[in-house]
C-alpha positions in Angstrom: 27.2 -30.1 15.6 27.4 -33.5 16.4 27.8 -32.1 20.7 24.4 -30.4 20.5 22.6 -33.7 18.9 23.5 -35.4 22.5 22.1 -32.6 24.0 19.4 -33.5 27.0 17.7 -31.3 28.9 17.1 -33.2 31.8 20.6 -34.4 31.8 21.9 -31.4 32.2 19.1 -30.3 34.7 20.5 -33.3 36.7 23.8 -32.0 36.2 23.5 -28.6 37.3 21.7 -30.1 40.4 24.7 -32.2 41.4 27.0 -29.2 41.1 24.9 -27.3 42.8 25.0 -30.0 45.6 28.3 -29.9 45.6 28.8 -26.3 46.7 28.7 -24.8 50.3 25.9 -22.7 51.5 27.5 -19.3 51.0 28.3 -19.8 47.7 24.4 -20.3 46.5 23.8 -17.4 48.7 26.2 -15.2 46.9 25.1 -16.8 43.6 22.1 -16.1 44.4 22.3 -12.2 45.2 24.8 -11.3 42.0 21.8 -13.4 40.0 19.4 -10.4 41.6 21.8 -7.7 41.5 22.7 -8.1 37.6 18.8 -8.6 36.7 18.0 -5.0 38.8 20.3 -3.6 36.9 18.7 -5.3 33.4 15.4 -4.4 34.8 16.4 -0.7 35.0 17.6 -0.6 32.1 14.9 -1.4 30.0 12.5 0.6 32.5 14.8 3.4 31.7 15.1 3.1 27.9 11.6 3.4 27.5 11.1 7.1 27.0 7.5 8.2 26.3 7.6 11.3 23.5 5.5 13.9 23.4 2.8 14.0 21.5 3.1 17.1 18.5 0.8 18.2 16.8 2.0 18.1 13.1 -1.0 20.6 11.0 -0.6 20.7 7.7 -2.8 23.9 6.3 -3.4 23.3 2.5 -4.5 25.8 0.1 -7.4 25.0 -2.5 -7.3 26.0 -5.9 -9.8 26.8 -8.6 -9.7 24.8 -11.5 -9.8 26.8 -14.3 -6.4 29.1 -13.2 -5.2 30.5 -16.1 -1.1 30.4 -16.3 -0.7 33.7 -15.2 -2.4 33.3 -12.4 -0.2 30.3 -11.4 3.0 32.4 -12.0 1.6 35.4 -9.9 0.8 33.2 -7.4 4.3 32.1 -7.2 6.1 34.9 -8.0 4.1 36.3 -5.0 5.5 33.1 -2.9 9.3 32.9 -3.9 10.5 35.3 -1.5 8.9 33.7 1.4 10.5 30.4 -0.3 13.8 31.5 -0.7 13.9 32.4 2.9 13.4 29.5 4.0 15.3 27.9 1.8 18.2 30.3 3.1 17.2 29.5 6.8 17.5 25.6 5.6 21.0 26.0 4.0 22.2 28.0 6.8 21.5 25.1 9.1 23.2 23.4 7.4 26.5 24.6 7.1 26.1 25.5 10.3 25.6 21.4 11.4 28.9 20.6 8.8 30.7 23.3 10.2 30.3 21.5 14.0 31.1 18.0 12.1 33.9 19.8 10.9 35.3 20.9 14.2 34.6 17.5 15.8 36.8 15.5 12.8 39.8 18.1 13.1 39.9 17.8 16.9 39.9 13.4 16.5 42.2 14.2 13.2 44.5 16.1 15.9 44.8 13.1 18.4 45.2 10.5 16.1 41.8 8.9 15.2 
């Protein structure tokens, strides 16, 4: 730490001014243009990695009950709803050994060639 503690600004401005003095014409020219080229790129970059989503609607429909429900009201009411639960429970599992199954494939194919 003790090379940062000599560290002057204006010093090395006045150093990177004498180098640059020392150097012929093309070369600041060329300096110059891969200095714009690599900041284009950069620039596009982060134009490009800003991606706008779409706005979704996300409704949520709620269901109000009474009060005073007596139990077996509460377990017709869900007895009436566990099919339509269980569906998509179904539908949600199915994704998901679907997903694994793809993961799966993936790791036996990297497991083949040696990763």
């Amino acid at each position: 730490m003790s090379y940062l503690q000599r560290f002057n600004p204006l010093r090395a401005f006045g150093d990177f001014r004498r180098w640059l003095a020392t150097r012929k014409p093309y070369e600041l020219w060329f300096m110059i243009l891969a200095m714009a080229v690599t900041l284009v790129i950069l620039y596009m970059f982060v134009k490009d990695s800003n991606v706008e989503t779409p706005y979704k609607r996300d409704i949520i429909y709620v269901q109000q009950w009474r009060l005073d429900r007596s139990d077996a009201d509460i377990k017709a009411q869900q007895a009436k709803d566990l099919p339509e639960e269980q569906k998509r429970r179904a539908a949600f599992e199915a994704a998901q050994k679907k997903r694994q199954a793809e993961f799966k494939k993936y790791d036996d194919w990297l497991t083949q060639h040696g990763f």
